[in-house]
N, CA, C and O atoms as a Tripos MOL2 file, in Angstrom:
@<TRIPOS>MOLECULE
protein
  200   199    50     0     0
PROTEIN
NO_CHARGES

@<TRIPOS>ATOM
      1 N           9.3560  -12.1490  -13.8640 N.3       1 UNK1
      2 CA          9.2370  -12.5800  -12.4640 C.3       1 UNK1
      3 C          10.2810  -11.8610  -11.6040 C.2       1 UNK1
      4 O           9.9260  -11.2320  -10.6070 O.2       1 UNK1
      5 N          11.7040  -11.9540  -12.0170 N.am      2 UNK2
      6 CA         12.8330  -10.8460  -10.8840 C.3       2 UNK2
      7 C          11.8890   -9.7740  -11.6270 C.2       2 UNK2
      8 O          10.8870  -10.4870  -11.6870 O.2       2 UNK2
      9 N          11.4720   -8.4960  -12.2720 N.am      3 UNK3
     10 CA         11.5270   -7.6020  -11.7510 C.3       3 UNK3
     11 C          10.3270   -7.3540  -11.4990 C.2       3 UNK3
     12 O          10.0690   -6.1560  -11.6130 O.2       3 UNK3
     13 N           9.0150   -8.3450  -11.0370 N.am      4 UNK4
     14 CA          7.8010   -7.7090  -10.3750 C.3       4 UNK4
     15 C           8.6070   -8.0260   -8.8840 C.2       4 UNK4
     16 O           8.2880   -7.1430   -8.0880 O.2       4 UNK4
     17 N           9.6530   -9.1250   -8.2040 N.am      5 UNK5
     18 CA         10.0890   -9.2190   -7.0470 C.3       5 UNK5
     19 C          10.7990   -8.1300   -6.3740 C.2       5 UNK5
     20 O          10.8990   -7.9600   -5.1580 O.2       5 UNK5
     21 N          11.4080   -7.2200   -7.5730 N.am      6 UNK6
     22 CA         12.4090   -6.2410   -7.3510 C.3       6 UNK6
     23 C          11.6060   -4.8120   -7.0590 C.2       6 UNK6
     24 O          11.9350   -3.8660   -6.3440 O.2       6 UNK6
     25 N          10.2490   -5.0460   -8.0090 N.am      7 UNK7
     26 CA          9.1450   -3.7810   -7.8160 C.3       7 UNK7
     27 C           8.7910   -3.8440   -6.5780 C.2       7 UNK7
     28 O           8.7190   -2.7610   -5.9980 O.2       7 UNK7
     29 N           8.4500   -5.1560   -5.7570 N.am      8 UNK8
     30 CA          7.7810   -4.9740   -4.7700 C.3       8 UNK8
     31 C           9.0980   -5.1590   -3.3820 C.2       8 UNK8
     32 O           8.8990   -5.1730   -2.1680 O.2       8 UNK8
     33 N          10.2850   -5.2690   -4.0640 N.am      9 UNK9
     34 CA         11.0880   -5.0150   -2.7490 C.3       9 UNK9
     35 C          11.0820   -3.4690   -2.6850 C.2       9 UNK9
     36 O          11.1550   -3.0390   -1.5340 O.2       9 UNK9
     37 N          11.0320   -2.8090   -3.3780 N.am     10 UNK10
     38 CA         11.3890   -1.4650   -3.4430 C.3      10 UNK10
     39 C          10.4240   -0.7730   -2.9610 C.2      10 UNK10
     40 O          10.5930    0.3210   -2.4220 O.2      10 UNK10
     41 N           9.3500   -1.3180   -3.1010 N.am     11 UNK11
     42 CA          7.6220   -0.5410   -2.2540 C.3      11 UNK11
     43 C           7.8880   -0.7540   -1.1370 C.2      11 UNK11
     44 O           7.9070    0.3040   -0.5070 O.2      11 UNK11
     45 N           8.2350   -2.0710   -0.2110 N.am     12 UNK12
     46 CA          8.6610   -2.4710    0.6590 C.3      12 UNK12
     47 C           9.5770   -1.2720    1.4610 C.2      12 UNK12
     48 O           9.2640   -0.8730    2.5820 O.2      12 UNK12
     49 N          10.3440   -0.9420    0.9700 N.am     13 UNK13
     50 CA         11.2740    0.0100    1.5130 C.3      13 UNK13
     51 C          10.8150    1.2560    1.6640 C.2      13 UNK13
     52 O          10.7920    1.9290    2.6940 O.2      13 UNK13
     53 N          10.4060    1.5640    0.4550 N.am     14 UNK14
     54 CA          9.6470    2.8540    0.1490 C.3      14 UNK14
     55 C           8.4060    3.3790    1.3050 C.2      14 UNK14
     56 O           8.2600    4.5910    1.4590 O.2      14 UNK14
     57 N           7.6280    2.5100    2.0100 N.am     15 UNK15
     58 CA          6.6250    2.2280    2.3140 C.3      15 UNK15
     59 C           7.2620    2.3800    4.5210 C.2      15 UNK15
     60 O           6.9510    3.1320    5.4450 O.2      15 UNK15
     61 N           8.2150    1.1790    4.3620 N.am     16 UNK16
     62 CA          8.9680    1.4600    5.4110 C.3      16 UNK16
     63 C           9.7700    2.6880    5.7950 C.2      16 UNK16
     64 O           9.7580    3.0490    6.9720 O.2      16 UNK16
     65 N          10.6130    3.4970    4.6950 N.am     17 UNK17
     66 CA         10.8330    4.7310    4.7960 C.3      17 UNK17
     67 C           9.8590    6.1830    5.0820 C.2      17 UNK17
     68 O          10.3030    7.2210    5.5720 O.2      17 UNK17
     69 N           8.5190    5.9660    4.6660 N.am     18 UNK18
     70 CA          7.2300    6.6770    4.6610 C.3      18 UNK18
     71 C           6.9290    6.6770    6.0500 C.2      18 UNK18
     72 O           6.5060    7.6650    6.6500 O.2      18 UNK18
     73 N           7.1200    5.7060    6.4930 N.am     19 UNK19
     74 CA          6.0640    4.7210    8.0130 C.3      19 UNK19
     75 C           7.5560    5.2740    9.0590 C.2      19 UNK19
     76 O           7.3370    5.0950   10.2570 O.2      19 UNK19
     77 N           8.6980    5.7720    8.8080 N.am     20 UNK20
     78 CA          9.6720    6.2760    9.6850 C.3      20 UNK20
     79 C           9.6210    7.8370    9.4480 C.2      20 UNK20
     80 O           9.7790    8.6840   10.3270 O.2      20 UNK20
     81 N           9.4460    8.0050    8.5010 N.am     21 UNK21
     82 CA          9.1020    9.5530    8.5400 C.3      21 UNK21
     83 C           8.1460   10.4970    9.3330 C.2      21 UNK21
     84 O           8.5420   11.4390   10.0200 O.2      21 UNK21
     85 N           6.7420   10.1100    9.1490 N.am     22 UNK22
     86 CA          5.9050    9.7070   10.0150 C.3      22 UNK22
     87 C           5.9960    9.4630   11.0860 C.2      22 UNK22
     88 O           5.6690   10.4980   11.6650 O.2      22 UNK22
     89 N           6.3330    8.4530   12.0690 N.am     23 UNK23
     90 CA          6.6250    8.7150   13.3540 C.3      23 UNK23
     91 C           7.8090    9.4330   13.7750 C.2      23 UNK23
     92 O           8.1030    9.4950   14.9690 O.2      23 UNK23
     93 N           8.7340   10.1550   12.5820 N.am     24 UNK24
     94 CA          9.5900   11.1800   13.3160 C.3      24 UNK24
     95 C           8.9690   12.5740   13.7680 C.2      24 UNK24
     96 O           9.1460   13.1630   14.8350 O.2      24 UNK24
     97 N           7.9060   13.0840   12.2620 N.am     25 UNK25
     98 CA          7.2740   14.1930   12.5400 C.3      25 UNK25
     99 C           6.1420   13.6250   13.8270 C.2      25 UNK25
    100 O           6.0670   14.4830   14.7060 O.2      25 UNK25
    101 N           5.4280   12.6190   14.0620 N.am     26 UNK26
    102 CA          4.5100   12.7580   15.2090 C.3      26 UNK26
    103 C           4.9660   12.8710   16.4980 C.2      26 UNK26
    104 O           4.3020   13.3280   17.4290 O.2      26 UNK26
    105 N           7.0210   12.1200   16.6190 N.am     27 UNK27
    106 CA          7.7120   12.5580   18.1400 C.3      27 UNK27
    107 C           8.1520   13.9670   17.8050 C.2      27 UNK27
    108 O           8.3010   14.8820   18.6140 O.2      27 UNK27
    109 N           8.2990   14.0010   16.7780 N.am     28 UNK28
    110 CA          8.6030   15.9970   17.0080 C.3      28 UNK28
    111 C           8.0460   17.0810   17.0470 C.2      28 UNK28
    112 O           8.5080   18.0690   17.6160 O.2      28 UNK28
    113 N           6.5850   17.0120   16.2220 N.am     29 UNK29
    114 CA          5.7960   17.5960   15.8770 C.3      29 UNK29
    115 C           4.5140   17.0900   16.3680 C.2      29 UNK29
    116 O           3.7820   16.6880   15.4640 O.2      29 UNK29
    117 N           4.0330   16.9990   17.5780 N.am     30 UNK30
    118 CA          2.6940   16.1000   17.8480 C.3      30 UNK30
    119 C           1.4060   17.1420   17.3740 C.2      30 UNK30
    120 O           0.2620   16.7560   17.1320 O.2      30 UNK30
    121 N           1.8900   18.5490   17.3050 N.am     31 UNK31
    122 CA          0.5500   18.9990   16.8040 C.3      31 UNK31
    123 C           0.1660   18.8760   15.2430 C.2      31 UNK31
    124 O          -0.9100   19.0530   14.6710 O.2      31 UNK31
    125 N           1.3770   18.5260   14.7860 N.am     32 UNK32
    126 CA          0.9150   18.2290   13.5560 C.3      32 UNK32
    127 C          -0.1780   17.2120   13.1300 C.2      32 UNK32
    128 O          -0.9230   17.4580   12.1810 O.2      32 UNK32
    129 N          -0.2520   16.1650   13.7860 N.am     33 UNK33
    130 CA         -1.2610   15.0670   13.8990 C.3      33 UNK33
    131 C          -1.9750   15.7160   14.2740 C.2      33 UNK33
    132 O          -2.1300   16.1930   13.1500 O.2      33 UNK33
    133 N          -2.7600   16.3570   14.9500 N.am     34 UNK34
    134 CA         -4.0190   17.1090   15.3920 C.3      34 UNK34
    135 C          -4.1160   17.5440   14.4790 C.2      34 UNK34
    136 O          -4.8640   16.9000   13.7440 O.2      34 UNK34
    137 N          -3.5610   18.7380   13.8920 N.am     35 UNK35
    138 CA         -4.1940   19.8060   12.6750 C.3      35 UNK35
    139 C          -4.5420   19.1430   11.3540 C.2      35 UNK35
    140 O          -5.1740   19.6650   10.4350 O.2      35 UNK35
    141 N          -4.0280   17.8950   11.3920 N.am     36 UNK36
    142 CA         -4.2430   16.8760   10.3120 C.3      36 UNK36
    143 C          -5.8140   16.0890   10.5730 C.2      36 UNK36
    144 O          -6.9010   15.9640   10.0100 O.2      36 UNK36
    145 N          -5.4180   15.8570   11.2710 N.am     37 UNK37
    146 CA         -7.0600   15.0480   11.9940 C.3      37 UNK37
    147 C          -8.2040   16.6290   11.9600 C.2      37 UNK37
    148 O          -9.3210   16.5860   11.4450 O.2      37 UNK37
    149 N          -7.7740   17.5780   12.4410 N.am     38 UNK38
    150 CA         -8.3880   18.5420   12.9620 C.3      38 UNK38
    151 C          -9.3630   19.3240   10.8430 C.2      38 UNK38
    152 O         -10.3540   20.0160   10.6100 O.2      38 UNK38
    153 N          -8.7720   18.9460   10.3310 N.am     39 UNK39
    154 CA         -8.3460   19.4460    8.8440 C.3      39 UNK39
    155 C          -9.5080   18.3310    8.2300 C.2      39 UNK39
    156 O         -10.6200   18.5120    7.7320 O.2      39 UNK39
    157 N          -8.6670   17.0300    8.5220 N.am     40 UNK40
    158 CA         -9.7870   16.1680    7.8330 C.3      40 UNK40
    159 C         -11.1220   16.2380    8.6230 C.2      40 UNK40
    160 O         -12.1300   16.1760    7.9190 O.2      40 UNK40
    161 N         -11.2920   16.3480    9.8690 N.am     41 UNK41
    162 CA        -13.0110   16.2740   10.1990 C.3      41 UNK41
    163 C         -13.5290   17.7180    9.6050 C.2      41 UNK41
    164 O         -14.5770   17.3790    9.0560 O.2      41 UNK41
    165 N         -13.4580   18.4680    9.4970 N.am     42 UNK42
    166 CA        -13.8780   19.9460    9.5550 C.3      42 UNK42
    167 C         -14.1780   19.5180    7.6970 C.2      42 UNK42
    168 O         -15.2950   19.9470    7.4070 O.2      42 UNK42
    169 N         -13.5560   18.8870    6.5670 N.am     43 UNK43
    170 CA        -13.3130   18.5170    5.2230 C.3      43 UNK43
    171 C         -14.7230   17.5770    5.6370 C.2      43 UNK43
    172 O         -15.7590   18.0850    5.2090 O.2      43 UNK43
    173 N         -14.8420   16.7250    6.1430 N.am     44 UNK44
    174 CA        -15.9270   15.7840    6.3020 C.3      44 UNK44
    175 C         -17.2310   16.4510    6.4410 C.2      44 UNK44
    176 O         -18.2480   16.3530    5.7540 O.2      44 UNK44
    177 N         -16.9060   17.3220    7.7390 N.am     45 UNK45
    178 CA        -17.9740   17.9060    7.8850 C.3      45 UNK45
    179 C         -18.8140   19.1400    6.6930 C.2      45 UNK45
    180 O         -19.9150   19.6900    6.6600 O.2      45 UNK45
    181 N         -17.9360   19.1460    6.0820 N.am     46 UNK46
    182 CA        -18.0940   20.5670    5.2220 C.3      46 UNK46
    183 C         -19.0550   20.1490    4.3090 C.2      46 UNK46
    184 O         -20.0550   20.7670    3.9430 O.2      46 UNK46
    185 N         -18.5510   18.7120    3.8680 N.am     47 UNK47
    186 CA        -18.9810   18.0050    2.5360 C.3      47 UNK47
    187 C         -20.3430   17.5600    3.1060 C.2      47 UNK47
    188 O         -21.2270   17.4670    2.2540 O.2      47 UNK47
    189 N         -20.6580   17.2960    4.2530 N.am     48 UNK48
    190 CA        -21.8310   16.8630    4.6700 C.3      48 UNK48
    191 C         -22.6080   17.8560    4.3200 C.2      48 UNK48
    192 O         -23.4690   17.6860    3.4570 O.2      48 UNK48
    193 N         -22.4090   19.1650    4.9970 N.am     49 UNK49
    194 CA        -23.5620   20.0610    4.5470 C.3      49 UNK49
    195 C         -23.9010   20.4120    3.2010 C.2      49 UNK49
    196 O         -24.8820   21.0730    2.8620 O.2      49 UNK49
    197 N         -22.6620   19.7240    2.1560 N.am     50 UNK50
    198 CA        -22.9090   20.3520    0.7600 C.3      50 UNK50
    199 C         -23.8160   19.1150    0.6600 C.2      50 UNK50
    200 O         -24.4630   18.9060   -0.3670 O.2      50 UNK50
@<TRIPOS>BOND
     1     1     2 1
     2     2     3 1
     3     3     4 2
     4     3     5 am
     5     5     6 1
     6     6     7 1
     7     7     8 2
     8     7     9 am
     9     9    10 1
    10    10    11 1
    11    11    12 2
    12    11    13 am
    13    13    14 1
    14    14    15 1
    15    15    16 2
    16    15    17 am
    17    17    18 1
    18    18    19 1
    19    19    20 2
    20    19    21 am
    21    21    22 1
    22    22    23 1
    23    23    24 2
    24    23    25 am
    25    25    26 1
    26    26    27 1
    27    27    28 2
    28    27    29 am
    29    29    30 1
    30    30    31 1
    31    31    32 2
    32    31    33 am
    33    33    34 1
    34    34    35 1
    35    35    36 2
    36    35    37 am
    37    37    38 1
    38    38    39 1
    39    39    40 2
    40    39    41 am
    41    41    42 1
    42    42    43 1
    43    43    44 2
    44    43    45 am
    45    45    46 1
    46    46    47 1
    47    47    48 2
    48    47    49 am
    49    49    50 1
    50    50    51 1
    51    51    52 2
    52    51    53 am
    53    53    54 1
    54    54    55 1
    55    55    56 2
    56    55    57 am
    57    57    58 1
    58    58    59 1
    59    59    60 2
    60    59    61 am
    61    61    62 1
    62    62    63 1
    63    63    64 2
    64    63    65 am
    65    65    66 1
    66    66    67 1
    67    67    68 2
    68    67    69 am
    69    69    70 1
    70    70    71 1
    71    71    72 2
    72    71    73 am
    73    73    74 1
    74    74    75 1
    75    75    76 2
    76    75    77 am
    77    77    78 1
    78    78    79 1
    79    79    80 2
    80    79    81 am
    81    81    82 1
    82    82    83 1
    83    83    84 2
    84    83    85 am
    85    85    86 1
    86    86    87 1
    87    87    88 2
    88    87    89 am
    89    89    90 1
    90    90    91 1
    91    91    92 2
    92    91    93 am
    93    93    94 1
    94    94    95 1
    95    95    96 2
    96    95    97 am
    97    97    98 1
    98    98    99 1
    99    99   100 2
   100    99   101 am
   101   101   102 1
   102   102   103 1
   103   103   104 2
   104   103   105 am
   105   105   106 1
   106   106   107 1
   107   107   108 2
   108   107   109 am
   109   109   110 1
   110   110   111 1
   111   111   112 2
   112   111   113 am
   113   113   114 1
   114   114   115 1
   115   115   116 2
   116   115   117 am
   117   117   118 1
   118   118   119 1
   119   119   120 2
   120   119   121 am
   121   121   122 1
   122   122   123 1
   123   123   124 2
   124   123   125 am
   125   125   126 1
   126   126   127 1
   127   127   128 2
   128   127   129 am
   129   129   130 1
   130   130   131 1
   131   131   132 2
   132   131   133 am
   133   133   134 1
   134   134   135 1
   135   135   136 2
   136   135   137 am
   137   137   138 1
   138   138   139 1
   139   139   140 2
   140   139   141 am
   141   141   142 1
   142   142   143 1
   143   143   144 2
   144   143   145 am
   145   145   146 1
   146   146   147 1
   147   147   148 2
   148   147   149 am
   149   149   150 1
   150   150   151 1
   151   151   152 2
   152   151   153 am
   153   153   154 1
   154   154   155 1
   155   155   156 2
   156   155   157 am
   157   157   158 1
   158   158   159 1
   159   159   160 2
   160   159   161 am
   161   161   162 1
   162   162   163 1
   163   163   164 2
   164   163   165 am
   165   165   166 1
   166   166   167 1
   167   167   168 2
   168   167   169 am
   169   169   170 1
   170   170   171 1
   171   171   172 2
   172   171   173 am
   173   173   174 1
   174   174   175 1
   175   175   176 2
   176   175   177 am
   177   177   178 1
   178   178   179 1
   179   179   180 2
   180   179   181 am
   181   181   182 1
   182   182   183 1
   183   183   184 2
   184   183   185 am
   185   185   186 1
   186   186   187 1
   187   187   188 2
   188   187   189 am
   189   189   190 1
   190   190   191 1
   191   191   192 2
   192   191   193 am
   193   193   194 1
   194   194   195 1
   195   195   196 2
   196   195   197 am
   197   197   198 1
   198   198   199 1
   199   199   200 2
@<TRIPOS>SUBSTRUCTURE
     1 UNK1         2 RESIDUE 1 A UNK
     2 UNK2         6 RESIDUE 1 A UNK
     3 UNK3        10 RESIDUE 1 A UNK
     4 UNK4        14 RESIDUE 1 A UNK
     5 UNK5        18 RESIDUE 1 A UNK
     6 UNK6        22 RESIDUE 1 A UNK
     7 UNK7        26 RESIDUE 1 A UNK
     8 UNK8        30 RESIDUE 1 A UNK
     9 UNK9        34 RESIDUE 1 A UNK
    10 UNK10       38 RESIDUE 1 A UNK
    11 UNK11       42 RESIDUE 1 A UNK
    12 UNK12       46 RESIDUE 1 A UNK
    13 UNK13       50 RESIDUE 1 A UNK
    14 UNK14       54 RESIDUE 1 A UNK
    15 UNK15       58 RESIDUE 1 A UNK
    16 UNK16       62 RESIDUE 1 A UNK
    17 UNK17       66 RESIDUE 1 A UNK
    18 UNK18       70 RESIDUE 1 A UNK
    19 UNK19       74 RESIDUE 1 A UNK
    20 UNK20       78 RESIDUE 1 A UNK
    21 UNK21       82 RESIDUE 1 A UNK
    22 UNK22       86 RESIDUE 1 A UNK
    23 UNK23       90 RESIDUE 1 A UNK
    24 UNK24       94 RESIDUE 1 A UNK
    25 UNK25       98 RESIDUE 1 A UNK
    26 UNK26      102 RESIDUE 1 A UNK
    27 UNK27      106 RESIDUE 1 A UNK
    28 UNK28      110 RESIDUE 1 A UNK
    29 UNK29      114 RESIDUE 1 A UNK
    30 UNK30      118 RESIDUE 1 A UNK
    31 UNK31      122 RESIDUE 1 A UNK
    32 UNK32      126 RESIDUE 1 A UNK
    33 UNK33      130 RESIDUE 1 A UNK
    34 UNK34      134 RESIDUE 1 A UNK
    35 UNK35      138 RESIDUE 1 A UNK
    36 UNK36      142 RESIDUE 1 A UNK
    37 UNK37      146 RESIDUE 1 A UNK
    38 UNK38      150 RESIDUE 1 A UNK
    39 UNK39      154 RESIDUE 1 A UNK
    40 UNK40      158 RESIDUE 1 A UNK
    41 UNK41      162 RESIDUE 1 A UNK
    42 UNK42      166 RESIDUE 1 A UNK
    43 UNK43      170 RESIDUE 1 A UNK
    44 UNK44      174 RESIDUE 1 A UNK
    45 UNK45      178 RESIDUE 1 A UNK
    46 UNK46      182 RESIDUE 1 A UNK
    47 UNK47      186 RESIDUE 1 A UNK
    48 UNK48      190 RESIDUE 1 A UNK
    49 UNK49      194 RESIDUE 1 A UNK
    50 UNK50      198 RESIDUE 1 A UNK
């Protein structure tokens, strides 16, 4: 029981550290979010025609 509490404090953090990273590259880097979005539809679309 402590260490499934200790597993999931640590995702917790892990998860929160991910989710700050992330909005550092989208205030610094906003085109990066586009070419990401831009990347996955064009991947969507591709697979459609296959």
């Amino acid at each position: 029981m402590h260490e499934e509490s200790d597993d999931q404090s640590h995702t917790c953090i892990s998860g929160h550290g991910y989710l700050k990273v992330i909005v550092r590259l989208r205030n610094h880097i906003p085109l990066l979010a586009y070419h990401i979005q831009y990347l996955h539809t064009v991947n969507i679309f591709y697979k459609t025609l296959l």
